[in-house]
C-alpha positions as CSV (number, residue, x, y, z in Angstrom):
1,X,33.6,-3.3,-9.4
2,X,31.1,-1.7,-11.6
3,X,29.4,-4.7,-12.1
4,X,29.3,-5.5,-8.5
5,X,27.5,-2.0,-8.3
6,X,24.9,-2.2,-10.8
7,X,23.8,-5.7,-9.5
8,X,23.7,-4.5,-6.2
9,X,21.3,-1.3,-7.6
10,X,19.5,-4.1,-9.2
11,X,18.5,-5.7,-6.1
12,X,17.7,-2.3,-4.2
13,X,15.4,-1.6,-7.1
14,X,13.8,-5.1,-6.6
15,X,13.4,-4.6,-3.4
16,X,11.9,-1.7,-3.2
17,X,9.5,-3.3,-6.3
18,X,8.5,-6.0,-3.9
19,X,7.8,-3.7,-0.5
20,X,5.4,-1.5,-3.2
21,X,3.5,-4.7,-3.9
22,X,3.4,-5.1,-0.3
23,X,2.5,-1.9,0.9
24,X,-0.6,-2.0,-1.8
25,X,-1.5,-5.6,-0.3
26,X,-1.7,-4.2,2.9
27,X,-3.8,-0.7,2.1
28,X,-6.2,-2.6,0.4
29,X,-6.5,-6.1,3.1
30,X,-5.7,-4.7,6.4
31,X,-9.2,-2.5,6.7
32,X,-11.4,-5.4,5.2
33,X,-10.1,-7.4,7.5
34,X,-10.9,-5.0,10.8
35,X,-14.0,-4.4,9.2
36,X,-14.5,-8.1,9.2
37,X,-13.6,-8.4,12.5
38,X,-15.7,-5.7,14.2
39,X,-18.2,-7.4,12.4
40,X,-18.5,-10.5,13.9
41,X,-17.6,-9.0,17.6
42,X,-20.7,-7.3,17.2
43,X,-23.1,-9.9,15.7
44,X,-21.8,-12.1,18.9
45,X,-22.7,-9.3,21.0
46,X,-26.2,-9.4,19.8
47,X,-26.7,-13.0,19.9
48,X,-25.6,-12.8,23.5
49,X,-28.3,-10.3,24.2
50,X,-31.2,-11.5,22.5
51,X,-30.7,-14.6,24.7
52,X,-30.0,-12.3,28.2
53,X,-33.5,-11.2,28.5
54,X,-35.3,-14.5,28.1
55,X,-32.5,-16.1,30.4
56,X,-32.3,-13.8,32.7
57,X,-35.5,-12.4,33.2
58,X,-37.9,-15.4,32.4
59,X,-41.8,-14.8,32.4
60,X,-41.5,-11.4,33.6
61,X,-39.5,-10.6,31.4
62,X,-41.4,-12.0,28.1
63,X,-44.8,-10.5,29.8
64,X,-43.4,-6.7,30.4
65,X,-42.1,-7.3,26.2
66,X,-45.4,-8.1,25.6
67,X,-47.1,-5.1,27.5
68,X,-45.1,-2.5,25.9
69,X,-45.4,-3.7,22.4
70,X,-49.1,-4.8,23.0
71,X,-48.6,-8.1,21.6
72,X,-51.2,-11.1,21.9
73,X,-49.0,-13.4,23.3
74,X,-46.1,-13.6,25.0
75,X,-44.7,-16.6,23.0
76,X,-44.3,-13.9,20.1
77,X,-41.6,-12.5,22.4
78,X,-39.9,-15.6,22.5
79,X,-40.2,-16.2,19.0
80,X,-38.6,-13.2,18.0
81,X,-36.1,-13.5,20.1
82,X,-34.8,-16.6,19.4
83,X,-34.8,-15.8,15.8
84,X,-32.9,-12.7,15.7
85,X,-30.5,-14.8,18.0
86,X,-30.4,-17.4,15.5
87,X,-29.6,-14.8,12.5
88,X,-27.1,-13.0,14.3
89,X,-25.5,-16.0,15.4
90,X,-25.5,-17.8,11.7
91,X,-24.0,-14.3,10.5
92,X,-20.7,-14.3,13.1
93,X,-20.3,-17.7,12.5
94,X,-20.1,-17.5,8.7
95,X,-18.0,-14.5,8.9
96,X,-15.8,-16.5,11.2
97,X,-15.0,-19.5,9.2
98,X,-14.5,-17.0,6.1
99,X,-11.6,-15.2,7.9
100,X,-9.8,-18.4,8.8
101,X,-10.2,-20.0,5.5
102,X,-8.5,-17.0,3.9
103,X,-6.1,-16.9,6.9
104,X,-5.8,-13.1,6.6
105,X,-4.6,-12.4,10.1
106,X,-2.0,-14.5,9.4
107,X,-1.4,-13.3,6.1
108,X,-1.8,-9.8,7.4
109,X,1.0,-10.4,9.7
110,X,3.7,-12.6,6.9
111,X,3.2,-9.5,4.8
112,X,4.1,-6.8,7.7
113,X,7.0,-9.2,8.7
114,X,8.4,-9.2,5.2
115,X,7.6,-5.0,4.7
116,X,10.2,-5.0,7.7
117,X,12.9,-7.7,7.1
118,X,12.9,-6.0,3.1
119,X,13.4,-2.8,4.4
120,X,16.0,-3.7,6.7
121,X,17.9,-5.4,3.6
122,X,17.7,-2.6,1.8
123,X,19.3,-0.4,4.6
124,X,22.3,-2.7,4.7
125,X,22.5,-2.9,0.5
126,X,22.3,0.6,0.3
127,X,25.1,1.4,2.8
128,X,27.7,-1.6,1.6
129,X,27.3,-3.2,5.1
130,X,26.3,-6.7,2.9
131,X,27.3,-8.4,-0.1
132,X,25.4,-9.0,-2.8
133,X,25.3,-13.0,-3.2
134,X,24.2,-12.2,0.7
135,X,21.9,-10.0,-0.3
136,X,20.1,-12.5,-2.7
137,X,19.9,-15.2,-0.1
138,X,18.2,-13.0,2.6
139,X,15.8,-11.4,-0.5
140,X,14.6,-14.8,-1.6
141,X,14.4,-16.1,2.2
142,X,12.0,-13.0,2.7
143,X,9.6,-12.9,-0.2
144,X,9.3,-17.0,-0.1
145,X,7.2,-16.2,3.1
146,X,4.7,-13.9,0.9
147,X,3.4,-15.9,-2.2
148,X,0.2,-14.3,-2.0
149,X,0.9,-11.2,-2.7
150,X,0.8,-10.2,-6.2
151,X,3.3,-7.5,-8.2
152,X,1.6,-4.5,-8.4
153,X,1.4,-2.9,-12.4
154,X,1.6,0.1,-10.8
155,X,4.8,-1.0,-8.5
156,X,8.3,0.5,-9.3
157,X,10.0,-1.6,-11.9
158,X,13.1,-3.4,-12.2
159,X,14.8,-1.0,-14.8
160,X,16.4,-2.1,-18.1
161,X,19.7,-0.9,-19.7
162,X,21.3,1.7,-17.4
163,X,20.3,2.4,-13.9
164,X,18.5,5.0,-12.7
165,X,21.0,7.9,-11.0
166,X,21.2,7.9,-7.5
167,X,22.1,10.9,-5.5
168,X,25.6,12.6,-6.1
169,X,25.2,10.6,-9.3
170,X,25.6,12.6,-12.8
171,X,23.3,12.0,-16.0
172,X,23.7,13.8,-18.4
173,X,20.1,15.3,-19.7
174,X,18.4,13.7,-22.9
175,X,19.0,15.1,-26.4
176,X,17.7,18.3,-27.2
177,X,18.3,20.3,-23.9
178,X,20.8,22.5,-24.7
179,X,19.8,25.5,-26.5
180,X,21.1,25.3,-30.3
181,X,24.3,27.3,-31.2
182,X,24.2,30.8,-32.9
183,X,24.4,30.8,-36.4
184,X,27.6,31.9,-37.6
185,X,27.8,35.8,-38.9
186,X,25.1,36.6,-36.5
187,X,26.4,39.1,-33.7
188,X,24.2,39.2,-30.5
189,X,24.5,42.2,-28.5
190,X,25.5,41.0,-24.6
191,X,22.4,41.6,-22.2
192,X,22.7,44.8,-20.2
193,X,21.7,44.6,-16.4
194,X,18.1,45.9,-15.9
195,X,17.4,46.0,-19.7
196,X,15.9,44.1,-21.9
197,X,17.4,45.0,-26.2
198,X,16.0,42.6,-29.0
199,X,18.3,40.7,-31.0
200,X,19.5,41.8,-34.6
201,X,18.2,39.6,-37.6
202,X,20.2,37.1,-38.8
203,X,23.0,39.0,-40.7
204,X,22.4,42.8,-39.6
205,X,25.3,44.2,-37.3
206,X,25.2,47.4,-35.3
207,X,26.5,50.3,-36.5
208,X,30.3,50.7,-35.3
209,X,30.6,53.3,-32.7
């Protein structure tokens, strides 16, 4: 029974080790990769635009450009055009292809998956509801799905020796807690409510009343 215990603290502590690693995979990937997307939504955006007016609006459109920027010719408007559209466009599409060669939606999404399933796991660990050979089975079934994310230094680790306490749990504090024992022939006097008395030197007594 008590080493069915301390495995099954073992494997909460593991647990909890792996949904740290998680966690700190997720704070550091999940706002590059929004950043990454609002990114390209708006270098789309722009392409679309910088083609609108010349689509849309033709020679008119070119001369009024023209006009207002008091350019010599109109095919400078066209020109420009088409080369911010052509930047803008080279820019989404390269940012693009970089998010689905990482595959960081997806991995973004393994990793939330596998936050949840652990912390169900540990749930049903902690409160005796599953075994602990179960327990290993469903742990390596969950982190097999998330081989790209890395233990953290800084993660909660597996302890050695004796387990850490747990609530309700006594430990005893370390060596040198306890305040040392008088030394024998020294009387103290016993504290009085509300006042505060020194303490006699070693080997000096009050005088008997």
């Amino acid at each position: 029974m008590a080493d069915d215990d301390a495995l099954r603290q073992d494997l909460l502590w593991r647990i909890e080790a792996r949904r740290a690693s998680i966690q700190a995979y997720l704070r550091e990937h999940r706002p590059r990769t929004r950043r990454r997307a609002t990114i390209t939504i708006v270098l789309s955006s722009l392409a679309a635009l910088f083609t609108a007016g010349p689509a849309l609006g033709g020679e008119p459109f070119a001369e009024s450009v023209q006009e207002t920027l008091g350019l010599v010719s109109d095919s400078t408007v066209w020109r420009s055009l088409c080369l911010l559209a052509l930047l803008v466009s080279v820019g989404a599409a390269i940012l693009t292809n970089l998010g689905k060669a990482q595959d960081d939606v997806a991995r973004l999404s393994s990793a939330e998956a596998a936050n949840t399933e652990l912390e169900g796991l540990a749930g049903l660990m902690h409160f005796g509801h599953l075994s602990v050979a179960d327990g290993v089975k469903l742990y390596q079934q969950y982190i097999v799905k998330i081989p790209f994310v890395d233990d953290q230094p800084g993660a909660a680790s597996v302890p050695q020796g004796p387990s850490a306490p747990w609530q309700g749990q006594y430990l005893p504090p370390p060596p040198g807690q306890y305040a040392p024992p008088p030394i024998p022939g020294q009387y103290v006097t016993p504290p009085v409510p509300g006042r505060h008395e020194s303490r006699p030197a070693p080997g000096q007594y009050p005088p008997a009343p």
